[in-house]
TIZAPA-371429 format. One record per residue (C-alpha): x, y, z. Coordinates in steps of 0.1 Angstrom, whole numbers, plus 5000, padded with zeros to 4 digits. Last residue first. Layout:
% TIZAPA-371429
XYZ ...
//
This chain:
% TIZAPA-371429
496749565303 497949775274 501649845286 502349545301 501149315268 503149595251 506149525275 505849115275 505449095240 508449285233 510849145253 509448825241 510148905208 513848995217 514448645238 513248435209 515148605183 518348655204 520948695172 518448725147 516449035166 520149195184 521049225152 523949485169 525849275185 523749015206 524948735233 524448915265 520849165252 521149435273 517249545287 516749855296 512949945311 512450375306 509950545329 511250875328 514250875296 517750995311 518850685325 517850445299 518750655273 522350675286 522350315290 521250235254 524150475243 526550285266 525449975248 527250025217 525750135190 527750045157 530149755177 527449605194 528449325218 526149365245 523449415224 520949675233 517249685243 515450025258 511849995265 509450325274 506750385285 505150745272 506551065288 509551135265 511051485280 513751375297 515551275267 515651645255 519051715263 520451375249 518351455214 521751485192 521951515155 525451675147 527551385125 524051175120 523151505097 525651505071 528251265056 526850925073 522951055064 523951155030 525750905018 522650605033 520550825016 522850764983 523150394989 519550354984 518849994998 516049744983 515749415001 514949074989 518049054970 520249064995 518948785019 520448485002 523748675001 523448735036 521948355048 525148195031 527148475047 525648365081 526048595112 525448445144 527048705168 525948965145 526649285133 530749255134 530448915115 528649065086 531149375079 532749195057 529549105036 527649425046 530649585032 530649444999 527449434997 527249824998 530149854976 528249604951 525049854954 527550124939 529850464946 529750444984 531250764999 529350865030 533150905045 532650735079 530250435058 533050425029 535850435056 534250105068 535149925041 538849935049 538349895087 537049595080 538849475056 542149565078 540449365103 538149505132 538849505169 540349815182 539750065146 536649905147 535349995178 537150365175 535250435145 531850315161 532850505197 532950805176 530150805156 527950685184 528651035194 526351145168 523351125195 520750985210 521550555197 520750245186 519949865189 516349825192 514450135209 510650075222 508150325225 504750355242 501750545233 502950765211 500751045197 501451345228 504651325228 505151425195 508451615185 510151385217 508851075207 508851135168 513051215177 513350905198 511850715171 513750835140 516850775161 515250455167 515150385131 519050455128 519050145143 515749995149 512750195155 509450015174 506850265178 502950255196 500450455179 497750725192 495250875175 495450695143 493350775111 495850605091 496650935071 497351095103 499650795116 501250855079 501751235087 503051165121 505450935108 506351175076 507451445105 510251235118 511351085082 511751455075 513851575105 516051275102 516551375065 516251285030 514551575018 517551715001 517451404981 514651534962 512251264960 512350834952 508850644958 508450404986 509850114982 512650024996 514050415005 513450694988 511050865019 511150575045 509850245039 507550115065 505649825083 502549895102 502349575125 498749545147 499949465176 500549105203 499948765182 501449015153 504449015171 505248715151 506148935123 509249085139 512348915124 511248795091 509249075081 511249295098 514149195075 512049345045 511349695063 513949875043 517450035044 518650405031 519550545062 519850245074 517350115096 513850025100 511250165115 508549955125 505150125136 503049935161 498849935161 498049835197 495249555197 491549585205 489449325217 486049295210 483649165225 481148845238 484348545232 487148765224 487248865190 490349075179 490449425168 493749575150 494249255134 497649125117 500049265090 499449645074 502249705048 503750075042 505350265010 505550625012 504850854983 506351214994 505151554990 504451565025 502151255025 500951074993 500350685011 500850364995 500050005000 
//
């Protein structure tokens, strides 16, 4: 399905029910937004990752403006502050008062900011593996600079520079870079993977040489009112879980959880642990 909000066409997918029979009524689920990472990803690994948690919400699954699917813009638009707004524009479209929001990656920066822009339209919120401000940058460089290989660190100047010239580049990377993201991590499964998903590599440019260098919500953390779940992997070289400790601390209500086997795919390397973090805190929140 498709949406025409703020100028953009947004892709998004609609997976389980939002009211549920329950013997003489109706029960009514929480509708989640997924926001995946990137820049420049899409929602295809959620659908493998997250879709059980349809016992439990109502999944909205999303590409953000030019990425996956949704319909390519002016590149200048390909910002934190714009996927921000287009949230509340597509809960608006939706007819939503209220949503609940799962970001992942640089989709919890998305989250955090909608959180703190819109307080008053999130129900609860839950952060997967990410981060409140460009200092992840730093700890990420140093990271690899301490336990990456030379191909490692070699491919990872790209994402530092925001200078990918290709979708091989990209692949290239994710395929070194494999084994840093995951505890588990499966080339056979990566390569198998790839083509399902669509990545811009430009939005990805943009966001590594631009605004993730000065975006920081830190001082506003305290203003997030809804329930809140932080998860990070213990062994996340991207965000490192001293970014889900400082959220943790500085958020009112916030639950942490750190995930003792998980990098970074803290949802394929914990699966059954992660949904159940999940499922337990909306079942929380809603009872």
């Amino acid at each position: 399905m498709r949406a025409k909000i703020n100028g953009a066409e947004i892709y998004f997918d609609v997976d389980g029910m939002g009211l549920v029979p329950n013997v003489d009524q109706m029960v009514e689920r929480p509708v989640l937004f997924l926001l995946h990472g990137g820049p420049g990803g899409d929602h295809s690994s959620f659908k493998l990752n997250s879709a059980p948690l349809r016992d439990t919400a109502q999944l909205v699954y999303i590409d953000h403006r030019g990425s996956g699917r949704s319909a390519r813009v002016d590149p200048e638009t390909y910002t934190l502050d714009q996927n921000i707004d287009d949230v509340d524009a597509l809960r608006e479209y939706l007819g939503l008062e209220r949503i609940s929001v799962l970001g992942s990656s640089y989709g919890g920066m998305v989250a955090l900011g909608y959180a703190i822009r819109y307080p008053d339209r999130v129900a609860n919120l839950m952060l997967v593996a990410t981060a409140p401000s460009y200092r992840f940058l730093e700890d990420a460089q140093r990271i690899v600079g301490e336990r990456g290989t030379s191909e490692q660190q070699r491919v990872c100047q790209w994402l530092w520079d925001g200078s990918f010239q290709s979708q091989q580049q990209v692949y290239e990377y994710y395929k070194a870079m494999g084994p840093m993201y995951s505890t588990t991590c499966d080339i056979e499964k990566l390569k198998q993977s790839w083509t399902r998903g669509i990545r811009n590599f430009e939005q990805l440019n943009y966001g590594f040489s631009s605004f993730l260098r000065t975006f920081d919500f830190i001082d506003q953390l305290h203003s997030i009112r809804c329930p809140t779940l932080v998860m990070g992997g213990a062994h996340d070289w991207v965000c490192p879980p001293n970014h889900s400790e400082i959220m943790a601390e500085k958020i009112p209500r916030a639950h942490l959880k750190i995930f003792a086997n998980s990098s970074h795919s803290i949802a394929d390397d914990e699966p059954e642990a992660y949904l159940a973090a999940i499922r337990g805190f909306l079942t929380y929140c809603n009872d």
